[in-house]
C-alpha positions as CSV (number, residue, x, y, z in Angstrom):
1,X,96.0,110.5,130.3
2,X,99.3,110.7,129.7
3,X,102.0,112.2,126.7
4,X,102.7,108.4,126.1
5,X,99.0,107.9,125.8
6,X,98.6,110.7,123.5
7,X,101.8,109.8,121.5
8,X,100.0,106.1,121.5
9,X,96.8,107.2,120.3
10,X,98.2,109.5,117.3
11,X,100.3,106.5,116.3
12,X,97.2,104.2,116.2
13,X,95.0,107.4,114.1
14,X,97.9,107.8,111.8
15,X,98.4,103.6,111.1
16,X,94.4,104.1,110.7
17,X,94.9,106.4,107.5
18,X,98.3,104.2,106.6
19,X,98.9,101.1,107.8
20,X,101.7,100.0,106.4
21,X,103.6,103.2,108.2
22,X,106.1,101.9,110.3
23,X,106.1,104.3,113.7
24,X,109.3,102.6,115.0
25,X,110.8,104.7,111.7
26,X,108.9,108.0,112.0
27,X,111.6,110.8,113.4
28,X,109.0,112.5,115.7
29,X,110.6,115.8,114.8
30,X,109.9,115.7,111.0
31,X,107.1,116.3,108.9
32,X,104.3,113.7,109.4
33,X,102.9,113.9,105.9
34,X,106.1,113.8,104.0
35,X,107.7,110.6,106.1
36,X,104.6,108.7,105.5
37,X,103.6,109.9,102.1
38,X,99.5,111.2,102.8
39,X,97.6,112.9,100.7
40,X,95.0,116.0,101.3
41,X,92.1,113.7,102.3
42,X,94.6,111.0,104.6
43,X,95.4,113.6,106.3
44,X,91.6,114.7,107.0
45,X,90.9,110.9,107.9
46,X,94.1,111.7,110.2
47,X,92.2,114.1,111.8
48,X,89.0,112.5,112.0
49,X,90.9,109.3,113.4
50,X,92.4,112.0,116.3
51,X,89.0,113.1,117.3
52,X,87.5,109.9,117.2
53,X,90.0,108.4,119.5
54,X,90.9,111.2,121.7
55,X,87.4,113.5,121.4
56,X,89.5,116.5,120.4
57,X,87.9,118.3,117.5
58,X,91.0,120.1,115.6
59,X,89.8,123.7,113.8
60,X,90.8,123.2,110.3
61,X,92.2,126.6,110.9
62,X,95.0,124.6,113.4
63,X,95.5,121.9,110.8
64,X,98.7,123.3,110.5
65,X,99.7,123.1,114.0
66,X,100.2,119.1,112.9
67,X,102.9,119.0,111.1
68,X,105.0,116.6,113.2
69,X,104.3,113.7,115.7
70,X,105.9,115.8,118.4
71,X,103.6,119.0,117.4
72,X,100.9,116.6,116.9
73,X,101.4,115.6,120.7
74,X,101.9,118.9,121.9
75,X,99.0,120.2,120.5
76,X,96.7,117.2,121.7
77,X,98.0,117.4,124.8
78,X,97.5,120.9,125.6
79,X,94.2,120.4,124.3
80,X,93.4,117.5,126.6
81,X,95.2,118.9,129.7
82,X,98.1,116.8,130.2
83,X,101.0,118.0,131.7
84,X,104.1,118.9,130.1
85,X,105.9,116.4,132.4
86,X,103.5,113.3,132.3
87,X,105.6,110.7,130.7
């Protein structure tokens, strides 16, 4: 798998929990929830989405860790073992 897989796949959760988001709009570098307007439990089903696409169980205690589609690819990736420079 690649970051462009992973950055793929947290698209498709996230248009899972809203789909009228538009990713082509979403600056990667600023906060998810706020560009997309989720709520508490969206943002669970976010997560939920994540794992069930990618098999990466997120700690609640890392929810945090999420706050941005770049973080949100970072952290997947490092969880998943991609390299920093897969494209």
């Amino acid at each position: 798998m690649t970051r462009a897989e992973v950055k793929l796949a947290v698209i498709d959760a996230l248009l899972a929990v809203v789909p009228e988001a538009r990713p082509e709009e979403i600056d990667p570098t600023a906060p998810l929830r706020d560009q997309v307007d989720i709520d508490s439990m969206d943002f669970i089903n976010f997560i939920v989405a994540l794992d069930d696409a990618l098999g990466v169980d997120v700690p609640e205690s890392e929810y945090g860790r999420l706050t941005t589609l770049d973080a949100c690819v970072d952290y997947l990736a490092v969880r998943l073992g991609v390299a920093a420079t897969s494209a």
